[in-house]
C-alpha positions in Angstrom: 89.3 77.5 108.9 90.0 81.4 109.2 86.8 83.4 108.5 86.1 87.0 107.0 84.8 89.5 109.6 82.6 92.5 108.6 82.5 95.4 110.6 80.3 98.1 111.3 79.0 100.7 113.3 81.8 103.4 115.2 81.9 106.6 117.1 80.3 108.5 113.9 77.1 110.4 112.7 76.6 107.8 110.5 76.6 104.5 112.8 72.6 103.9 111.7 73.9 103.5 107.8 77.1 101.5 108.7 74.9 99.1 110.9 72.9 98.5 107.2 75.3 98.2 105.0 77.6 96.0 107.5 74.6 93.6 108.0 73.8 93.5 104.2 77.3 92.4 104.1 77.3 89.6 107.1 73.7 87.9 105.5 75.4 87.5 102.0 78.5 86.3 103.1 76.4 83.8 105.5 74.1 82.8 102.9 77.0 81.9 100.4 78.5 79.9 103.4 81.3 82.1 104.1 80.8 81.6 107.8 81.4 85.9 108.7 82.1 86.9 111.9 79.7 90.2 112.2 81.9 93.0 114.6 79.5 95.8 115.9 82.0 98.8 117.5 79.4 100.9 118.9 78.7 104.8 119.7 81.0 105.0 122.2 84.1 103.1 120.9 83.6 99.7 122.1 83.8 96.1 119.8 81.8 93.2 120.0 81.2 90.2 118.5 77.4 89.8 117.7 75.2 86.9 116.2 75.2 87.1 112.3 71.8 86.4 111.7 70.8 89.6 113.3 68.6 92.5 111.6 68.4 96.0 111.7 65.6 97.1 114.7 67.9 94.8 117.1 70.8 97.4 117.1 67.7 100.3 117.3 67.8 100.6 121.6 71.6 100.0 121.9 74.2 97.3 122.4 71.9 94.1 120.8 71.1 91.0 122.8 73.6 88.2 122.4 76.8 90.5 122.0 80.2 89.3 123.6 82.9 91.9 124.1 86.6 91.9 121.7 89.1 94.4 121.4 91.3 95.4 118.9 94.9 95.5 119.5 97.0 97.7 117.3 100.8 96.0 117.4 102.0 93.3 115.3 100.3 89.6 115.8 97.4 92.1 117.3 94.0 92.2 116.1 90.6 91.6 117.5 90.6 89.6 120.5 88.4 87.9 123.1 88.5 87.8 127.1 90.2 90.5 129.2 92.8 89.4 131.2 95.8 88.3 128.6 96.6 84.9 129.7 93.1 84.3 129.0 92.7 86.0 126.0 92.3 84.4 122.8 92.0 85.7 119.1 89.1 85.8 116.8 90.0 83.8 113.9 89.8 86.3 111.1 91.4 85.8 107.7 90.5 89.9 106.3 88.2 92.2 107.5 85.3 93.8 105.2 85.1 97.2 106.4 82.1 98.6 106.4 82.4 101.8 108.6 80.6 105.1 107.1 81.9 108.4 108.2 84.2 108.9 111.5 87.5 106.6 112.3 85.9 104.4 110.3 86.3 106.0 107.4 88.5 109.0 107.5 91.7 106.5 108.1 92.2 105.7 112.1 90.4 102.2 112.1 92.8 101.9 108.4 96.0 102.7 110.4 94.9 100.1 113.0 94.3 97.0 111.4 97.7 98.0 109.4 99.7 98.4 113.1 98.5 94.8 113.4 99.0 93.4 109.7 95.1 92.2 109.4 94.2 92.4 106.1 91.4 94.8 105.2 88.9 96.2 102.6 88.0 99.3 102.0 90.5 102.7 101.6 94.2 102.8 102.7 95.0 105.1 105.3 96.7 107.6 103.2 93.7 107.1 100.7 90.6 107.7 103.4 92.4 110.8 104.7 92.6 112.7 101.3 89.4 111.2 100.4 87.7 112.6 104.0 89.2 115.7 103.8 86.4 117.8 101.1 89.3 120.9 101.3 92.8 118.5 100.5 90.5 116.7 97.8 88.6 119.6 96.3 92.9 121.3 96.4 94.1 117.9 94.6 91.5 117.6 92.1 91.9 121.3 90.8 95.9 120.7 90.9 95.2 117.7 88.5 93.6 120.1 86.0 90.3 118.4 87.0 86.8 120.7 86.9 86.0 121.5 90.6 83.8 124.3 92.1 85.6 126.7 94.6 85.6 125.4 97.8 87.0 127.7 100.7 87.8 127.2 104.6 85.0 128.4 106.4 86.5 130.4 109.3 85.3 133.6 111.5 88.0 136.0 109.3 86.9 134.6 105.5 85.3 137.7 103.5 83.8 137.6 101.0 86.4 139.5 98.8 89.0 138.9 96.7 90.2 135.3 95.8 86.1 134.6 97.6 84.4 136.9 96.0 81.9 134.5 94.8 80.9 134.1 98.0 79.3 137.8 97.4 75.8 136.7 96.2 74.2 133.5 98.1 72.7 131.3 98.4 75.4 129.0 100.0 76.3 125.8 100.9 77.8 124.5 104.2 79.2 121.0 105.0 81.5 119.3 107.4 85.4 119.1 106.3 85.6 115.8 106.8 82.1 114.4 107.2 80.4 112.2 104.4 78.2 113.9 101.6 74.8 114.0 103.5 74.9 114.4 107.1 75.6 118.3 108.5 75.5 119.7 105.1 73.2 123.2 105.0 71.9 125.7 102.1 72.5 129.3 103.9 71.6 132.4 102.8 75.4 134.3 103.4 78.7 134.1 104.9 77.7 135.5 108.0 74.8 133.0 108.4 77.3 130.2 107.4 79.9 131.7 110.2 76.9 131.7 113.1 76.0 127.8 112.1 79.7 126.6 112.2 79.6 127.9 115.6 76.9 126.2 116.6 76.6 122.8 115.1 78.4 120.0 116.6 78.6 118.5 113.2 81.0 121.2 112.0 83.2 121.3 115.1 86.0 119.6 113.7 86.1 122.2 110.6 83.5 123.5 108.0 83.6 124.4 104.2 81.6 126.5 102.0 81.0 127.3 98.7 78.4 129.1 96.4 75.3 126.9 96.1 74.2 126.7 92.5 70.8 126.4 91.9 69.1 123.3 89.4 72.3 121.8 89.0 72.1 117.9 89.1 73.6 115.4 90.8 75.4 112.4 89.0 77.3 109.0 90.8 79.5 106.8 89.6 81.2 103.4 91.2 84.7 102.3 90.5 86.4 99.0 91.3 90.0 98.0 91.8 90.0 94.5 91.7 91.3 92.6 89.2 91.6 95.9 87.7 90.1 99.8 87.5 86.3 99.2 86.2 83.9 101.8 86.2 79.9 101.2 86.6 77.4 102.9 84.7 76.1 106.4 85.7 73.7 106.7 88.6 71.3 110.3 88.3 70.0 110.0 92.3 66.6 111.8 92.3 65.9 114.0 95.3 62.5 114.3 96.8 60.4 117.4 95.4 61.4 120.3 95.9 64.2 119.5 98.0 67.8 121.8 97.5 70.2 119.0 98.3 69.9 115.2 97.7 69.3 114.6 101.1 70.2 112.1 104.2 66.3 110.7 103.9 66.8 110.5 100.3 69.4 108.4 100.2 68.7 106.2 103.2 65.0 106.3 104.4 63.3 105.8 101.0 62.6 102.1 100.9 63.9 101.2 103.9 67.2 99.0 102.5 69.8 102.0 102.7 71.2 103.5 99.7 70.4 100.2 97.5 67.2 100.8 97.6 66.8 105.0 97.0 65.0 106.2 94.0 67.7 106.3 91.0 68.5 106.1 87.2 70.4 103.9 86.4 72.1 103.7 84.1 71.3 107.7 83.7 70.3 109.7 80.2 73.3 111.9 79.0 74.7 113.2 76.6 77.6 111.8 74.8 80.0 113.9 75.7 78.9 114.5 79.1 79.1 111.0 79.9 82.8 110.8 78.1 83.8 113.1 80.6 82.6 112.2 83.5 84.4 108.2 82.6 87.7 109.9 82.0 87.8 112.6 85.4 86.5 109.0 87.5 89.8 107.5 86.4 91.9 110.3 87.0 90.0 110.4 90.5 91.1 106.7 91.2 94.8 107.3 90.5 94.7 110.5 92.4 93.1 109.6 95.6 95.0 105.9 95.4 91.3 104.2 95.3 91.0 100.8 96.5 88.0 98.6 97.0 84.3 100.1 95.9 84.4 103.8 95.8 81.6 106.3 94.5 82.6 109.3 92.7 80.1 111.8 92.8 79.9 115.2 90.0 77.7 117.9 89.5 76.1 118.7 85.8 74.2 121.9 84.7 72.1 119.7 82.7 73.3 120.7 79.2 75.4 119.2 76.4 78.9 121.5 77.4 80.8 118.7 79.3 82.6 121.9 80.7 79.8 122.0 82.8 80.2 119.2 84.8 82.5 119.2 87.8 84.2 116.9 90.3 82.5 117.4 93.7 82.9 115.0 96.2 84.4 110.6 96.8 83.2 108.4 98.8 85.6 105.6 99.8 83.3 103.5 102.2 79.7 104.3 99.9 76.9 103.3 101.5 75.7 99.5 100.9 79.3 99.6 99.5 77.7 100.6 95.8 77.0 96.7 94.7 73.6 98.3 93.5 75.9 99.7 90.7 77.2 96.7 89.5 74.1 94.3 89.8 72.8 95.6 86.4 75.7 94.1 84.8 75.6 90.7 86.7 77.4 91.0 89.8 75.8 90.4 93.0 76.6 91.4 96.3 78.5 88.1 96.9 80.4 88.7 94.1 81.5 92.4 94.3 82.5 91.1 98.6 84.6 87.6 96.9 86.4 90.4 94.6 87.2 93.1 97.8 87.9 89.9 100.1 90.4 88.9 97.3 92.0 91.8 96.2 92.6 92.3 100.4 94.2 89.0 100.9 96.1 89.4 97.8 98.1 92.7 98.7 100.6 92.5 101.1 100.0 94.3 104.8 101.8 97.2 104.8 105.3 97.6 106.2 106.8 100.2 108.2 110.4 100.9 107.0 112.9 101.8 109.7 116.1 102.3 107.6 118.2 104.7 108.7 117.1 104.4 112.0 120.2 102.5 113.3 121.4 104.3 116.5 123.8 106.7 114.9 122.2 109.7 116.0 121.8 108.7 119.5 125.0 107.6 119.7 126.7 110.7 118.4 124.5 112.7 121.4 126.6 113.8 124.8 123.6 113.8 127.6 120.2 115.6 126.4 120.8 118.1 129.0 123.1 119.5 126.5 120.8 119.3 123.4 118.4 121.9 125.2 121.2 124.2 126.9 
């Protein structure tokens, strides 16, 4: 009988919070007698297969006792693999994968555009959908083209001023977070743009591109989960409470308190808001699901000022892969974690892989070429 995989881990800052999610993932589907097949790619790129019953501290010191090494081939019939010589390698029966991959590949698309080169089944963001949803700049740019309530966002770079179209950037303080990193992890409250300049040039986690925009002060943060399958639902409102005094909901916020990941950080939920806030807030999530082409469990999270205006509330950032895939959401109306991972698991299996077209790639230009010689004379 084909089994579901899970996996977890990858090359990313946030491998520690993908192991937690990915093995609260693995013990429910093993407890309901799904059988999973738990896939750890570690820090450095590499897959294995590792025992199912395993916790948390035994990934702490590296590469966990009991592992066995796969790969993952990336061409049709492909997929994760045993043994390293091919006549002796054999596949790992896998029906769909659950991935549960925060930040990195993992999330941003690559590991999306491999299990689709080998037509395995997945959960979690398309390709196309993790890049736009990765990229804070492309999504801030898609949600204010929607008509959708965004704060400025600009490309932080050595020649921005603050002038002009960035004149808000005038008057700090400022925020500063990776382009396409996750909504905890790298993210800094500055004082000015040329502070903000010096730290992208000196933190690895911005290397790949940073963003920045002005950093309001007593705003608050407010989550929301959606679901795709058997069709668009929306959770109640989460209001995540940072620590005191703290600027930012933070990394140790979200993850530390409690010790069980993000299902287990201090929350309300469902939050207190005002009528109209909360109207709002439903109708930009579903506009956010259509634009960003959301599949899965995704978490949608806004800024509020606090007040009645529901002007005042504004689209900030998605999460496609959320962090203990936001079933603490939907447990308050009934749905366990088995239950939201039967409903991803299905709506993977459902969909068809997806198919390359090659129309129109029939030979007639090559045929109609002389000798490439002459193309570059």
């Amino acid at each position: 009988m084909s089994r579901p995989g899970v996996c977890f881990g990858g090359p990313s800052p946030e491998h520690d919070i993908s192991i937690l999610t990915g093995l609260q993932a693995v013990h429910a589907l093993a407890e309901a007698g799904r059988d999973p097949v738990a896939l750890y790619w570690s820090p450095n790129g590499t897959w294995h297969e590792v025992p199912a019953d395993l916790e948390a501290a035994a990934f702490a010191d590296g590469l966990p006792s009991g592992a066995t090494a796969v790969e993952l081939l990336s061409r049709p019939g492909g997929g994760f693999v045993r043994g390293g010589r091919r006549p002796k390698r054999a596949g790992v029966d896998l029906s769909v994968v659950v991935n549960c991959c925060h930040g990195g590949p993992g999330e941003e698309g690559a590991l999306a555009a491999q299990f689709d080169l080998a037509g395995l089944p997945y959960t979690g963001p398309s390709q196309r959908s993790a890049a736009i949803s990765m990229d804070k700049l492309a999504f801030t740019g898609a949600v204010a083209a929607a008509g959708l309530p965004t704060l400025p966002l600009w490309l932080l770079t050595d020649d921005l001023r603050a002038e002009g179209l960035a004149a808000e950037l005038v008057k700090g303080p400022l925020i500063v977070k990776p382009r396409f990193g996750g909504s905890s992890i790298g993210i800094e409250i500055v004082a000015d743009l040329a502070t903000a300049q010096a730290l992208a040039q000196t933190s690895l986690l911005l290397r790949d591109g940073a963003v920045v925009q002005r950093y309001l002060t007593d705003v608050i943060d407010l989550n929301i989960s959606v679901r795709t399958w058997p069709q668009l639902r929306l959770s109640a409102v989460e209001r995540p409470l940072r620590s005191a005094d703290a600027e930012i909901y933070t990394y140790a916020d979200k993850y530390l308190v409690g010790g069980g990941g993000m299902a287990t950080a201090a929350r309300e939920l469902p939050a207190t808001l005002p009528a109209p806030v909360e109207s709002a807030l439903r109708a930009a999530a579903v506009e956010v699901s259509h634009l960003v082409m959301a599949r899965s469990v995704m978490r949608i999270d806004f800024l509020w000022d606090g007040g009645d205006d529901p002007n005042r509330l504004w689209v900030n950032e998605i999460n496609p892969i959320p962090g203990s895939l936001s079933w603490y959401f939907w447990s308050g109306e009934g749905d366990s974690l088995i239950e939201l991972l039967d409903d991803l698991i299905a709506e993977a299996l459902d969909g068809p892989t997806r198919h390359f077209v090659t129309q129109g790639a029939d030979g007639t230009a090559l045929r109609s070429v002389g000798t490439i010689a002459a193309k570059l004379a």
